[in-house]
Every structure is written in C-alpha cells, then in structure tokens.
GUDOMAR-633409 format. One line per 5 residues: number of its first residue (from 1); their letters; for each residue z, y, x of C-alpha. Coordinates in steps of 0.001 Angstrom, whole numbers, plus 500000, padded with zeros to 6 digits. Example, Ala and Ser with C-alpha at 12.3 -4.5 7.8 and 13.67 -1.06 7.14 Angstrom:
// GUDOMAR-633409
1) AS) 507800:495500:512300 ~ 507140:498940:513670
This chain:
// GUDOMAR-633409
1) XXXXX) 633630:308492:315611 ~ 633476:305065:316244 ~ 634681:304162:320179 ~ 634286:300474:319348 ~ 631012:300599:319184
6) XXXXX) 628405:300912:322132 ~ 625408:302338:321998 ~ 622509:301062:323915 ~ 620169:303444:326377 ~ 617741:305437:324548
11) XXXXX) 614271:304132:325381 ~ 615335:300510:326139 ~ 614691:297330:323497 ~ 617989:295791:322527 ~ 618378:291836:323291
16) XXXXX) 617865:293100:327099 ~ 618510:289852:329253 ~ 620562:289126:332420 ~ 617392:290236:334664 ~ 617229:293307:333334
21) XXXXX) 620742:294086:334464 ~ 620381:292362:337721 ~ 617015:294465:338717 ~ 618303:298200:337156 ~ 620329:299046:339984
26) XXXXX) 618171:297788:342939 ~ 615088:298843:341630 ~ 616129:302395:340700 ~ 618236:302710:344492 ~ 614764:301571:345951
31) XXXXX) 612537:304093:343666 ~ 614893:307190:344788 ~ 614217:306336:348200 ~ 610534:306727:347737 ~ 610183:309260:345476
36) XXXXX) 613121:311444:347325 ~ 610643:312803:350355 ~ 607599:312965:347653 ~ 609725:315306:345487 ~ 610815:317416:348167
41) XXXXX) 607507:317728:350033 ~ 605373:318687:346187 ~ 609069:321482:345991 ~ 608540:323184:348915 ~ 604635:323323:348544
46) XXXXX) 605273:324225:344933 ~ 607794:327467:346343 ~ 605214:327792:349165 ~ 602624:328944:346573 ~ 604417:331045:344331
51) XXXXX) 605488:332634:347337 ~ 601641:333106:348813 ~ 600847:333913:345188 ~ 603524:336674:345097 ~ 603231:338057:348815
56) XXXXX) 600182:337583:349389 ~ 597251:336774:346669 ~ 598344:339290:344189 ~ 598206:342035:346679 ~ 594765:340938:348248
61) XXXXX) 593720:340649:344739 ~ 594862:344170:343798 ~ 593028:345703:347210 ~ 589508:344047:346466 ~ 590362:345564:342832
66) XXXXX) 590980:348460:344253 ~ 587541:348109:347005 ~ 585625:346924:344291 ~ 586255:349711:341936 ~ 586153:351986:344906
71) XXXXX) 582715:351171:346732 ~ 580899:349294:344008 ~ 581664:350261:340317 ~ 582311:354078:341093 ~ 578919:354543:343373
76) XXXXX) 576949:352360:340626 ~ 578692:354656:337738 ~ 578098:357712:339311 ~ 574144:356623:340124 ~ 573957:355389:336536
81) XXXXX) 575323:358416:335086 ~ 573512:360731:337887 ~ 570444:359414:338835 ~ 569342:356638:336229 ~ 570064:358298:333560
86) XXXXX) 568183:361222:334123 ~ 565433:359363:335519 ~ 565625:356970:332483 ~ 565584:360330:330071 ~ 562530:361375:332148
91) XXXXX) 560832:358235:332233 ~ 561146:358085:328584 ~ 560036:361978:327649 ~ 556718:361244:330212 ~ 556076:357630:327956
96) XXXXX) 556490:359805:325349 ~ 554400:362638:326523 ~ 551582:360742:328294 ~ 551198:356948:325837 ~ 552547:357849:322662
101) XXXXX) 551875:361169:321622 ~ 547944:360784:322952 ~ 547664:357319:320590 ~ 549306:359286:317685 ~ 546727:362333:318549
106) XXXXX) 544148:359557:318526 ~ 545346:357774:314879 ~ 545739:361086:313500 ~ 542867:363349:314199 ~ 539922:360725:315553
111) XXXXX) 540424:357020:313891 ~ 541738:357727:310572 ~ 539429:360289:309847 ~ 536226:358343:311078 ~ 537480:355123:308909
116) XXXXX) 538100:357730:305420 ~ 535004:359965:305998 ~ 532838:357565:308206 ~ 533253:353776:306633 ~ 535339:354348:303374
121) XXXXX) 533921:356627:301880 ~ 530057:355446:302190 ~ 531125:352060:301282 ~ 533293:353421:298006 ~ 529506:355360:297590
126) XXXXX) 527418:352429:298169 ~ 529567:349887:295858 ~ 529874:352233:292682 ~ 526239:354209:293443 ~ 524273:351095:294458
131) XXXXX) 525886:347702:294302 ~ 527275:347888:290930 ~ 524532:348984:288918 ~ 522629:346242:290624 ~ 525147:343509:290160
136) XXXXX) 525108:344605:286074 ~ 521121:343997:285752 ~ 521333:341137:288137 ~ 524041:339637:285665 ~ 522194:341090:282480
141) XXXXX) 518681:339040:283709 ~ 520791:335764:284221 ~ 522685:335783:280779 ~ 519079:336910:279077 ~ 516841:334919:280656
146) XXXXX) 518220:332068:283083 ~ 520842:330915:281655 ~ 518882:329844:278355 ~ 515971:328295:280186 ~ 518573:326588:282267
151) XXXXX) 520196:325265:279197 ~ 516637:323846:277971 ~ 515846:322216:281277 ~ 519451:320616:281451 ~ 519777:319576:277883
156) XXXXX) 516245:317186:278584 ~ 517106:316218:281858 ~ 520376:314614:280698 ~ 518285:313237:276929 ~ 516267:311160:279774
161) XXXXX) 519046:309890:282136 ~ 520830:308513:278582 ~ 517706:307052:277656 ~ 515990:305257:280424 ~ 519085:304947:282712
166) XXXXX) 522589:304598:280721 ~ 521684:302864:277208 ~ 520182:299952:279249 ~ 523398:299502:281794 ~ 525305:299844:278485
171) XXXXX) 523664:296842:277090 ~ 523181:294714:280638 ~ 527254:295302:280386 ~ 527791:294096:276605 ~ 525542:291452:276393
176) XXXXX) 524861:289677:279049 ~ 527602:290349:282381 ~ 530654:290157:279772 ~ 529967:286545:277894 ~ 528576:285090:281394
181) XXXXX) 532010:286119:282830 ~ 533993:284953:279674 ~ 532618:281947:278985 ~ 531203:280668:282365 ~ 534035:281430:284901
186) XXXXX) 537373:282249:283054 ~ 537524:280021:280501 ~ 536855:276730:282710 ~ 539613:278363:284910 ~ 542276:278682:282487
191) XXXXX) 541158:274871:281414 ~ 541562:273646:284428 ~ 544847:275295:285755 ~ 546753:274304:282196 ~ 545375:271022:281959
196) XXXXX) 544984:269456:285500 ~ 547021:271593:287857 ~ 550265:272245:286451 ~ 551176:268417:285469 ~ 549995:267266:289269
201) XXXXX) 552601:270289:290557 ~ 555551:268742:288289 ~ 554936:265037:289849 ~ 554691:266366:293279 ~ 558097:269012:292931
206) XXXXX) 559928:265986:290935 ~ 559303:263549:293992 ~ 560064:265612:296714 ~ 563145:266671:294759 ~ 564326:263318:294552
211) XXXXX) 563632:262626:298247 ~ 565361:265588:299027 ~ 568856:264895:297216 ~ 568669:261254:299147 ~ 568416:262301:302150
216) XXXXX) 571028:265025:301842 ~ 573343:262469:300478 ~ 573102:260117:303275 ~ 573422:263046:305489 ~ 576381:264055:304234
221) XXXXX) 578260:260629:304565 ~ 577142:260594:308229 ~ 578678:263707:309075 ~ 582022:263453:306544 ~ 582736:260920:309624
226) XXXXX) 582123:262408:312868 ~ 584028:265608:311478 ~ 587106:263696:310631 ~ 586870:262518:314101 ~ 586038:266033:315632
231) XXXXX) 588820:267517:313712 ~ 591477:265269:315043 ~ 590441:266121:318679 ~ 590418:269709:317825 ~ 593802:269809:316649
236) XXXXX) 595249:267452:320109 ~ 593298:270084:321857 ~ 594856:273591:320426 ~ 598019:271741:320652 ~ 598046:271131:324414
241) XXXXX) 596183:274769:325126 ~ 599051:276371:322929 ~ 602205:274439:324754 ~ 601008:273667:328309 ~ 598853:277095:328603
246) XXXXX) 599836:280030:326193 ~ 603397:279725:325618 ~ 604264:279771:329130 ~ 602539:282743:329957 ~ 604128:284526:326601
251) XXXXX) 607536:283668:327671 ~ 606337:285267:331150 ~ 605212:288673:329911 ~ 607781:288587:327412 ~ 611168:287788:329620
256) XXXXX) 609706:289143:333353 ~ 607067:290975:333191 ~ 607822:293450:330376 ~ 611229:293949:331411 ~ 610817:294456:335118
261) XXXXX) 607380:296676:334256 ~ 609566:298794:332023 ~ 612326:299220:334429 ~ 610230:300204:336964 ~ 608930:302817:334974
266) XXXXX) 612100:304106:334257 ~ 613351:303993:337234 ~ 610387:305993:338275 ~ 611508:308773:335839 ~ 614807:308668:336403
271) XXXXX) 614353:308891:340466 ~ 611786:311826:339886 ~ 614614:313785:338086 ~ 617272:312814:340483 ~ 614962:313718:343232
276) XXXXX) 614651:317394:341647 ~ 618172:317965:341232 ~ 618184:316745:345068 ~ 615339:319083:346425 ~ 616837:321800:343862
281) XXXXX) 620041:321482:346446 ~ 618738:321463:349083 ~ 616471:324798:348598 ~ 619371:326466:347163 ~ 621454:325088:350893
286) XXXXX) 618455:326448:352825 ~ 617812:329573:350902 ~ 621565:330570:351082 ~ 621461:330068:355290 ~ 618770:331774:355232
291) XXXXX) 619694:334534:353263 ~ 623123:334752:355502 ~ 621690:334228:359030 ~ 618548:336367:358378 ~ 618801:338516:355180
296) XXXXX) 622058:339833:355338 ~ 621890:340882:359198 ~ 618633:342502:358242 ~ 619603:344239:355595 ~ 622462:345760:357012
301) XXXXX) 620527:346888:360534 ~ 618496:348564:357718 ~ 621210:349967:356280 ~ 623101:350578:358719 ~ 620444:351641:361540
306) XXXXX) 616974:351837:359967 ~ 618155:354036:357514 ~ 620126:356617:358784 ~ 617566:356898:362401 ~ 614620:357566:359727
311) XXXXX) 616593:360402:357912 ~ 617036:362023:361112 ~ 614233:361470:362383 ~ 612630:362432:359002 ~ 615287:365772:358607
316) XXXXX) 615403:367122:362728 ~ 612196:366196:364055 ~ 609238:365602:361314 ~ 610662:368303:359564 ~ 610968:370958:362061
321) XXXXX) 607362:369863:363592 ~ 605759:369883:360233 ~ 606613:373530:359663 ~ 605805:374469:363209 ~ 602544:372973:362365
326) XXXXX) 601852:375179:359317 ~ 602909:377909:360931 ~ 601012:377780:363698 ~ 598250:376457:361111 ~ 598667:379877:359449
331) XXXXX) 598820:381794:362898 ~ 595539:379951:363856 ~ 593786:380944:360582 ~ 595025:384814:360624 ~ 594147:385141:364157
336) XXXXX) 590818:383604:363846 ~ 590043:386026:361055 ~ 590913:388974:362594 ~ 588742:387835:365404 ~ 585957:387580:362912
341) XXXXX) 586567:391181:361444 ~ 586648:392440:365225 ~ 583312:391262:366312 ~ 581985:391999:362453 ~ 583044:395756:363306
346) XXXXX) 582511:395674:366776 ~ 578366:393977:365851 ~ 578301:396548:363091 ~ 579234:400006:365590 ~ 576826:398601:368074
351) XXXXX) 573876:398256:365627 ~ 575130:402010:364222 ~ 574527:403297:367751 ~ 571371:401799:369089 ~ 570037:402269:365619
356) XXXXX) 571229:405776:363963 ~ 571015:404398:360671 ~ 572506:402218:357903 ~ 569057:401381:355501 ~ 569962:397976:354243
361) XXXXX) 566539:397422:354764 ~ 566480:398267:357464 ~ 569462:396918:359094 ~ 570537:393675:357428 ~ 574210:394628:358156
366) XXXXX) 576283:394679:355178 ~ 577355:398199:354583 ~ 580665:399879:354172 ~ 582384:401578:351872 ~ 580379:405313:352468
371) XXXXX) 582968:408168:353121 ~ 582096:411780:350916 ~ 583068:415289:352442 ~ 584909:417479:350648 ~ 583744:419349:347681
376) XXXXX) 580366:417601:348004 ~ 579006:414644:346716 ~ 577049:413519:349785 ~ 577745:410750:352023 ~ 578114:411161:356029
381) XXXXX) 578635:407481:357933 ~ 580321:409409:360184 ~ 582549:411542:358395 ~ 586248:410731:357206 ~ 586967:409512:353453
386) XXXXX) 587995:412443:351242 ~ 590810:411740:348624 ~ 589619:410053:345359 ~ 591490:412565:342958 ~ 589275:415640:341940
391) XXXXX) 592499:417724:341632 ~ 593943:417115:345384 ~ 590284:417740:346470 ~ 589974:421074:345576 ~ 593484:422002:346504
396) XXXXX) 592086:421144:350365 ~ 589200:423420:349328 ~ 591334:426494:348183 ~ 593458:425802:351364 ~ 590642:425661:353777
C-alpha cells in the first residue's frame, strides 16, 4: 500500500478550492447544532411508538380481535348456520314447491299439449290436406296458362317500345346530337386553346419571369449590406453578454455556489449521523438509570417480596379456603338432597294416608319399588320386601 499517496473524500470533486476548506468545519459545527435536538426529539418519538405499538396497540388490537370474533362473527356464524340457512333451504323448497313445479305442471300437461294437439297438428293437417294441393294447381294454371299469355303480351309490348321509342333516340343520338357537338363546340375549342391561348400564356409567364429575377436581384444586393452590418453588431453584442454577463455568473455557481451548496448538504448528512450516534447515547445513558433506579429495585421487591407473599398467600390461605369451599360446596349439595328425598318421602306417606292408594292415575306420585310377601307373587304397599332369591324364600316358608 501506498502511504504517499492521499486519497480524497468519497463524494467530493477533486480540484476543491481554499473555500471549501475554510467553510467544512464551520458549516458542519453549525449543522450539528441544529440537527442535534431534531434528531433526538424524531428518537424518542420514534421509541415512543414502538413502545405504544408494543404495550399498547397490539394488545388493543388483539382484544377487538378477540370482541369482534366474540360478539360479531360467532353470533352472525351461528345465525347463518342456524337460522339462515334453514330458512334459506326452506325458502328455496317453498320456490320450488309453489313457482316452479306449478309452471313445469303447466308446460308439461296444459301448454305443450294444446300447441301439439291444438295448433300443430291442424296446421301440419291444413298445409299437406289443403294448402298444398292448392298451391300445385295454383302453380300448374300459371305455368299452363299465364305464363305463355304473359310471354305474348310482353314480347309486343317491348317490339313497340324498340320501335316507336328507342330506334328514334338511337338515331337523334348518331346523327344529329354527336356531329353538332363534334364539329360545332369541340373542335373550335381545341382551335382556339392551341392556337391563341397557349402562345399569349408563354409571353405573359416569360415577362413576369424576367421581372421577377430583377427584382430579386436588386433585392438581394440591398440586403447582402444591411446583413454585413447586422452581423457585426451581433457579434459586439454576444461578446459583451458572454464576458460582462455569463461568465461571471459561471465562475459564481462554479467556485461558491456549488461548493458551499454541496457542503451544506454534506454537512447535513454527516450531522444527521452524528446526531444518531448522539441520541443513540443518550437513550442507552437514560435507559441504563432507568433500568438501575427503577427496574432493578422493582424487580427485586418482586423477587424478593411479591413473590414469596403470593406463594403463601397462594399455599396457606387460597389454598386452605378453596378446599373449605368445595367442601362445604359438597356438604351444601348432599344436605340439600337429602332434604329433597325427606319431603319427597315425607309428600309421598302423606298422600298414602289421606288417599289409601298408589294408582298412578290416580295419584301422580311416582311410585316405589312394590314390596312381595313371601311365597306369593302379590304386592302389599305396606308390607316388607321379601328376599329376591327363590331358594332363601322358601327356606323362610319351611321355617315358618
């Protein structure tokens, strides 16, 4: 690598004069300055928004997901699926039943059987009964009898128009409209226009020809002069437009105002990523005392006090209470169904006593499970339940 050398900027022209160097500095000091509080402010609005876009709007966006899908698209699915569906299926069988089946009934059995029976097939009668027999004789008397009469009449009709009507146009035409034409009108014509008109038309374009190249020739001397003249001024003029007028504002754009317009821009640039790196610090400065003077203690109150207070809360008193809960949940729920089977029975002996009898019908109480005496197969409300086993039955028979 070669250290002798020195490599200009990237982005800057090379032949960069002393103003260049003299503004750089200045100008860029000056940008940073400006741009420093811009940067910071569009930062922290910049982390402000990812952080409302993180805390907050994603959340709120999940929840009316959630609402939305919750109390709008679930209610309208299940009253699609439900309600309009059937209703569409229902509406569709009664279009079917009440519009479309009638019309078919109608086509089928009433219109296509009057057009066959009631139009077509009278008119298929009439045309090959009636209508073609009489078009063959009506077409046999023409060819027989018209058409040669017809023939006659038209042949002497047309032997008279040739004779008194055509044959004398025909010779009007020949003899008489034709030489008058010829002889009286054209002729002179073509006389006149070779022998008179086209010598008088060579005169008059050979003198005005003549006057013509004159007059352009004098014309042209006169202006030769004044443009020799007018090109002289001309040139003074561009001259003192070009040095008084255009090459002074050139060497402005060129030497100040491109240079100090570019540098500006770059200094722009260059403040814009100096400013980052700035507010970059300064986040990370704030975001680290932040993190130390509120995170940390947080987290370790959590840790340290949150967390251990919720187990014990969660282990010695939601614990203990939840169970006491289901038990006495349980209690609540066997006691309360106990007290139904007591006033069941107790409803159930007082109907047996003021009524004496246990006729479903009767009654509307639902009935036991009917007790049988021994060695018989009838039931007594009254009487105990005898032992379901035939065997032990009759043992308590012999024994008795």
């Amino acid at each position: 690598m070669d250290y002798g050398k020195h490599q200009a900027p990237r982005g800057y022209e090379p032949g960069e004069g002393v103003l260049t160097t003299l503004i750089r500095i200045p100008v860029r000091i000056v940008v940073v300055v400006l741009v420093l509080p811009v940067r910071m402010v569009w930062d922290a609005l910049t982390a402000l928004w990812h952080a409302a876009d993180r805390v907050l709007l994603r959340p709120l966006g999940r929840a009316l997901a959630w609402l939305l899908d919750t109390l709008v698209l679930t209610p309208l699915t299940w009253l699609y699926t439900w309600v309009l569906t059937p209703l569409g299926k229902a509406a569709a069988w009664l279009a079917v039943a009440l519009l479309i089946r009638p019309w078919i009934g109608l086509w089928r059995y009433v219109i296509v059987p009057v057009a066959r029976y009631g139009i077509a097939a009278p008119a298929v009668w009439l045309y090959t009964a009636v209508l073609t027999p009489l078009g063959r004789g009506l077409r046999w008397i023409g060819t027989a009898l018209l058409l040669p009469a017809l023939h006659g009449l038209g042949n002497g009709i047309g032997w008279l128009i040739t004779v008194l009507l055509i044959l004398p146009l025909q010779f009007l035409w020949r003899y008489v409209a034709v030489p008058v034409v010829r002889y009286g009108l054209v002729v002179p014509a073509v006389w006149l226009y070779g022998a008179v008109l086209t010598p008088l038309g060579l005169g008059t374009a050979w003198v005005l020809g003549r006057l013509w190249q004159g007059t352009a020739w004098v014309l042209g001397q006169v202006w030769r002069g004044t443009a020799a003249t007018g090109r002289g001024l001309g040139i003074a003029l561009a001259w003192l437009v070009m040095t008084l007028l255009v090459a002074p504002v050139s060497w402005t754009y060129r030497r100040i105002l491109a240079p100090v317009g570019r540098e500006i821009a770059a200094a722009f640039e260059v403040a814009w990523r100096v400013a980052g790196y700035i507010s970059r610090a300064v986040g990370r400065a704030l975001a680290t005392i932040a993190r130390y003077l509120i995170g940390a203690p947080f987290s370790w109150a959590y840790r340290t006090v949150c967390t251990p207070v919720g187990h014990f809360l969660r282990d010695a008193v939601w614990a203990p209470a939840r169970r006491a809960a289901a038990e006495t949940g349980r209690a609540a729920r066997a006691a309360l169904a106990s007290a139904r089977e007591t006033v069941r029975q107790a409803r159930r002996d007082a109907w047996r006593a003021l009524v004496g009898a246990t006729d479903g019908a009767r009654s509307r109480e639902p009935r036991g499970i009917p007790a049988r005496t021994l060695g018989s197969t009838t039931t007594v409300p009254s009487a105990a339940q005898a032992s379901e086993t035939p065997l032990l039955g009759e043992k308590f028979v012999k024994q008795g």
